[in-house]
C-alpha positions as CSV (number, residue, x, y, z in Angstrom):
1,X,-234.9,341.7,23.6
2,X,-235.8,345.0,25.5
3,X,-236.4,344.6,29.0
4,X,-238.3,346.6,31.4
5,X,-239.1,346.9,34.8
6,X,-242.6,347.2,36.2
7,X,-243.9,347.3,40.0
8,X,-240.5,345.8,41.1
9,X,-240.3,342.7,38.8
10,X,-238.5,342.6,35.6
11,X,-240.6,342.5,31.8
12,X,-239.4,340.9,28.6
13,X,-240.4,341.6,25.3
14,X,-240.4,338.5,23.6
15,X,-240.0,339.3,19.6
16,X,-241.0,336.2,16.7
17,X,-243.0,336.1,13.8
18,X,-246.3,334.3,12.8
19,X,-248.3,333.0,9.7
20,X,-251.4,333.9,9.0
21,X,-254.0,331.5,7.2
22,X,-253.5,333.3,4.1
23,X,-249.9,332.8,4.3
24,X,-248.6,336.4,5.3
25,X,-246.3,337.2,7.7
26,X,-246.3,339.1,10.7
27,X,-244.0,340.6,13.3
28,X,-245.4,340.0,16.7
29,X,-243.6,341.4,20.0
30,X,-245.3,339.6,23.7
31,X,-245.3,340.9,27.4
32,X,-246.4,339.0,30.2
33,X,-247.1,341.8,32.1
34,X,-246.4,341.8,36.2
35,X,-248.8,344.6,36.5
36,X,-251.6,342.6,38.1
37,X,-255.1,343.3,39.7
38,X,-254.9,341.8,43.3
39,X,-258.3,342.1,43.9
40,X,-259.4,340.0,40.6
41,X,-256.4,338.0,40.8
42,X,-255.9,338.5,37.1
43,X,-252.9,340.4,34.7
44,X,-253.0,341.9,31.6
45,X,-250.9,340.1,29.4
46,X,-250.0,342.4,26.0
47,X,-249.4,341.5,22.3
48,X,-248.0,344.1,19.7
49,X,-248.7,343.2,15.7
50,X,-246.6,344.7,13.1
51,X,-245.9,344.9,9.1
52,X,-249.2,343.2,8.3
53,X,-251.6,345.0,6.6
54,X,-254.5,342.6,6.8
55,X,-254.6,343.4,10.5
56,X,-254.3,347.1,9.8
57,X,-253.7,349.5,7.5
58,X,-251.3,351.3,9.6
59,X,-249.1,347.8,9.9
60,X,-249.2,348.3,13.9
61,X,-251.7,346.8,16.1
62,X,-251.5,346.6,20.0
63,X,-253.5,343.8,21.8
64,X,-253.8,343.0,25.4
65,X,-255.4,340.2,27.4
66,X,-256.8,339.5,30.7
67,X,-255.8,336.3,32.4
68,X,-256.0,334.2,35.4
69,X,-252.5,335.8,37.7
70,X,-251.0,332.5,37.5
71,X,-252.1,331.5,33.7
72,X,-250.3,329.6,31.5
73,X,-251.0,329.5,27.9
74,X,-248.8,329.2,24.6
75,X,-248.4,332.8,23.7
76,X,-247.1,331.8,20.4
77,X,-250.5,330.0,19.4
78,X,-252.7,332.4,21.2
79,X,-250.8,335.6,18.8
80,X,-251.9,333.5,15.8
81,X,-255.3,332.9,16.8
82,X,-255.8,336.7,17.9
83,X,-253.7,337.7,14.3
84,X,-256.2,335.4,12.2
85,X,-259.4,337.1,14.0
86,X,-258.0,340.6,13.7
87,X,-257.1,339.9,9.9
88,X,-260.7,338.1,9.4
89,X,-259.9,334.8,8.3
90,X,-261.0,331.7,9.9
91,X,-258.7,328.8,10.8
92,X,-258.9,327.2,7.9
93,X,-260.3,329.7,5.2
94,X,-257.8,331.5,2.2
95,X,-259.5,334.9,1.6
96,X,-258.8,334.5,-2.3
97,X,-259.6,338.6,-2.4
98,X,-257.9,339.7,0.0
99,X,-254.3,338.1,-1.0
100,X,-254.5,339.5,-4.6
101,X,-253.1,342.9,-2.4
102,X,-249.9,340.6,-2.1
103,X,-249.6,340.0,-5.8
């Protein structure tokens, strides 16, 4: 786990992988950034996607998010939900075309 340091306050990567509704896997790496924006009272949380090619054909994708300063929110959940809409499936829809790539 790589840490860094950013406006005085230490940053983890947090690295695990996720399941998309079509049943690929992907490599996801998570920051809860420090850097914040005082006035808004919000911070840009960022998301990195790798090794999946139905979220792009260069198997890297970086995301980031704005939140509340003081949000909490399953990180794990939200990187599936934002991995599913990236890729273009729904929740609960196989893309039968798409997955004959994996075959």
């Amino acid at each position: 786990m790589a840490i860094y340091r950013f406006m005085g306050k230490e940053t983890q990567y947090i690295t695990f992988e996720i399941t998309l509704s079509n049943g690929s896997k992907c490599q996801v790496r998570y920051r809860k950034c420090y850097i914040s924006i005082p006035v808004l009272h919000k911070r840009v949380d960022h998301f990195e996607f790798r090794g999946n090619v139905y979220i792009s054909h260069t198997l890297y994708f970086s995301h980031s998010i704005l939140l509340d300063y003081d949000a909490a929110f399953d990180y794990r959940n939200e990187a599936v939900r934002i991995a599913n809409e990236l890729a273009g499936f729904t929740r609960n829809e196989r893309d039968v075309q798409l997955s004959l790539l994996d075959s």
